[in-house]
C-alpha positions in Angstrom: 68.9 96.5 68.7 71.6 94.6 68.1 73.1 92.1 71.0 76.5 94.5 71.2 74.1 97.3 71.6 72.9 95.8 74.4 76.0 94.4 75.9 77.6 98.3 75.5 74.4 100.0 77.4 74.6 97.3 80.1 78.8 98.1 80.7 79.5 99.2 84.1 81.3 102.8 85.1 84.6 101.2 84.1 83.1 100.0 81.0 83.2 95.9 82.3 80.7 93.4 81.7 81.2 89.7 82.8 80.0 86.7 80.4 77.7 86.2 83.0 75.9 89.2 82.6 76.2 89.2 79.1 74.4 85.4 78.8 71.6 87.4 80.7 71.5 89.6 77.8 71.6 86.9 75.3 75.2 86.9 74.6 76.7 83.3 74.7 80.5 83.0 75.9 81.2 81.9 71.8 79.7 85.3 70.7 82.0 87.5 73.0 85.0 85.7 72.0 84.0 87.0 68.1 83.3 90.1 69.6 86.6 90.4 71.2 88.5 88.8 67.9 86.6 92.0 65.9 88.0 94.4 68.5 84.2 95.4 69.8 84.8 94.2 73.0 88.7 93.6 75.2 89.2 90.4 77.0 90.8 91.8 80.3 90.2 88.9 82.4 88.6 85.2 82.7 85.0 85.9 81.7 85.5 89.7 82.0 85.6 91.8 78.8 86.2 95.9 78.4 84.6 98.2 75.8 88.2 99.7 74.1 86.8 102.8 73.6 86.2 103.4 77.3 88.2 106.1 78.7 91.1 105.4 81.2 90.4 105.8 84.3 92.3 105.5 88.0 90.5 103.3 89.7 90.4 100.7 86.7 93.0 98.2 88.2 90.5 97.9 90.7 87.5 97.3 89.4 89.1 95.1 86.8 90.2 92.9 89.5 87.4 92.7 92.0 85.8 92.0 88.3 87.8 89.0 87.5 87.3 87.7 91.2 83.9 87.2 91.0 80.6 87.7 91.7 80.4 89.2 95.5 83.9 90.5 95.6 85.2 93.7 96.7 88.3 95.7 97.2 90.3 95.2 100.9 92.0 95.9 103.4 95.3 98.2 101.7 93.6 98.1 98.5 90.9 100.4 99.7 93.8 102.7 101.5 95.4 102.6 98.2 92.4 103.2 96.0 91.9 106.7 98.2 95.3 107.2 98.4 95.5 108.0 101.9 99.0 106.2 102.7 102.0 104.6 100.5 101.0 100.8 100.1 102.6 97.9 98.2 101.5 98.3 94.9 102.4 94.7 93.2 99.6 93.8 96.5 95.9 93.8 95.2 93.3 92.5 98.3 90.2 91.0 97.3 87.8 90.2 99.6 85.2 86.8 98.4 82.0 85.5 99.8 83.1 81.9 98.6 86.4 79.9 98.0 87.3 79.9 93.9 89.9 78.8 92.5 90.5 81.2 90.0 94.1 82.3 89.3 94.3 86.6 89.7 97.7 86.8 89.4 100.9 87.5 91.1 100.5 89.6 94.6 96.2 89.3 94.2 95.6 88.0 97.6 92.1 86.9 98.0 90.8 86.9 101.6 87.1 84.4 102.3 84.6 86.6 104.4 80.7 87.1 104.0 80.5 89.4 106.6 81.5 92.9 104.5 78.6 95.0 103.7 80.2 96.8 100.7 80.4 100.3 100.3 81.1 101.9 96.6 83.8 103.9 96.1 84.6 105.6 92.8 82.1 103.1 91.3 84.6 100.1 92.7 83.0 97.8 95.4 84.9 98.0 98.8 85.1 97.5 102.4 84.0 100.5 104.6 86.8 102.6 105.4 87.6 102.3 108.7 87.0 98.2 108.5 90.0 98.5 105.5 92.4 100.1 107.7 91.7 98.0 111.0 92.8 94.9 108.7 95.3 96.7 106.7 97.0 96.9 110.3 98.9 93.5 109.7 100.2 94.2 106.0 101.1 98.3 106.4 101.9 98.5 109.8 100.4 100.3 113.0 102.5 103.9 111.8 101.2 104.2 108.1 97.9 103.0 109.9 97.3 105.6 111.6 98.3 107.8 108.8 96.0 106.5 107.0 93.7 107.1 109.5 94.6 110.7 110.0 93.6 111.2 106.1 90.6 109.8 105.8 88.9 111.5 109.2 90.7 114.7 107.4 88.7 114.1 104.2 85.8 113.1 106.2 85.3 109.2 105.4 85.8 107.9 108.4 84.4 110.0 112.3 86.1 110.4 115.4 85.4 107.2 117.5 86.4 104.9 114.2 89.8 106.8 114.3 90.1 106.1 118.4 89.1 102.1 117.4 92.0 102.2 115.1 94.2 103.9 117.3 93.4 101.4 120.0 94.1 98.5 117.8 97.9 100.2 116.5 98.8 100.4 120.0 97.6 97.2 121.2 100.3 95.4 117.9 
C-alpha cells in the first residue's frame, strides 16, 4: 500500500489529516508538501492538509479550524450555536476552545479561549463544547436575548433538557 493510500484511509469525516498524524503513518512533513505540490493532498492550514476530492460540506469551516488549532481543541461558545444554527451569530467570529497556550496565528476574528476543563461532545463529526455549556458562555458575545433563543431551539430539537434551559435562563437574567 502505498504511504498516500494510507494517509487517504486514515482522513477524518471532513477529509483532514494533520502532519502529525500523518508522521504516525510514515509520512514526513517533506513528503506532504510533494503531495500537496502534485495536487494529492490541499494544504488548508499549518500542518493540516485536505484530500481535494472530498466533498463540501457545512460544517467544514469548523473542523478545519479546530484542525489548525491543535491537538485538544474544540469548537465554543457561539461557534457551537452557529454550527447548529440555532441563533444569528457573528460570522467573521470563530471560538476555539485549547487545553494549552499556542502561539499559532488562526486568523482574523479566530478567538482562542485556554480551558481543560471541556469534556467534548461531537457534533456533525466536529469536536465541541456541550450545548448548553456553549450557550452559558456565548452569553457575553450574543447577548442574554439571542441567548435564550438559542436556548429555546436547542431544547426544541432536543439537545439540551429542561433544567439546562432554566440554568441559562437564570444566568440571562442575572446580566
Amino acid at each position: 500500500m502505498a504511504k498516500i493510500d494510507k494517509i487517504y484511509a486514515a482522513v477524518d469525516d471532513f477529509g483532514l489529516i494533520t502532519s502529525s498524524e500523518a508522521a504516525e503513518l510514515g509520512m514526513s512533513n517533506a513528503e506532504m508538501v510533494q503531495q500537496a505540490a502534485m495536487g494529492k493532498l490541499e494544504r488548508v492550514g499549518r500542518g493540516v492538509y485536505r484530500m481535494p476530492i472530498w466533498p463540501s460540506q457545512k460544517g467544514a469551516p469548523y473542523a478545519i479550524a479546530v484542525k489548525c488549532a491543535g491537538k485538544g481543541a474544540l469548537l465554543y461558545g457561539e461557534s457551537v450555536i452557529a454550527l447548529l444554527e440555532l441563533a444569528p451569530t457573528d460570522p467573521t467570529k470563530l471560538w476555539i476552545a485549547i487545553p494549552k497556550r499556542t502561539r499559532r496565528n488562526l486568523g482574523p476574528g479566530t478567538h482562542l479561549v485556554q480551558t481543560s476543563s471541556i469534556s467534548p461532545i461531537w457534533i456533525e463529526g466536529v469536536p465541541c463544547q456541550p450545548v448548553a455549556e456553549a450557550i452559558s458562555s456565548a452569553i457575553a458575545t450574543i447577548g442574554p436575548q439571542r441567548a435564550i433563543q438559542a436556548a429555546r431551539e436547542a431544547l426544541r430539537q432536543g439537545l439540551i433538557s429542561k433544567p439546562e434551559m432554566t440554568e441559562i435562563e437564570k444566568r440571562c437574567k442575572n446580566l
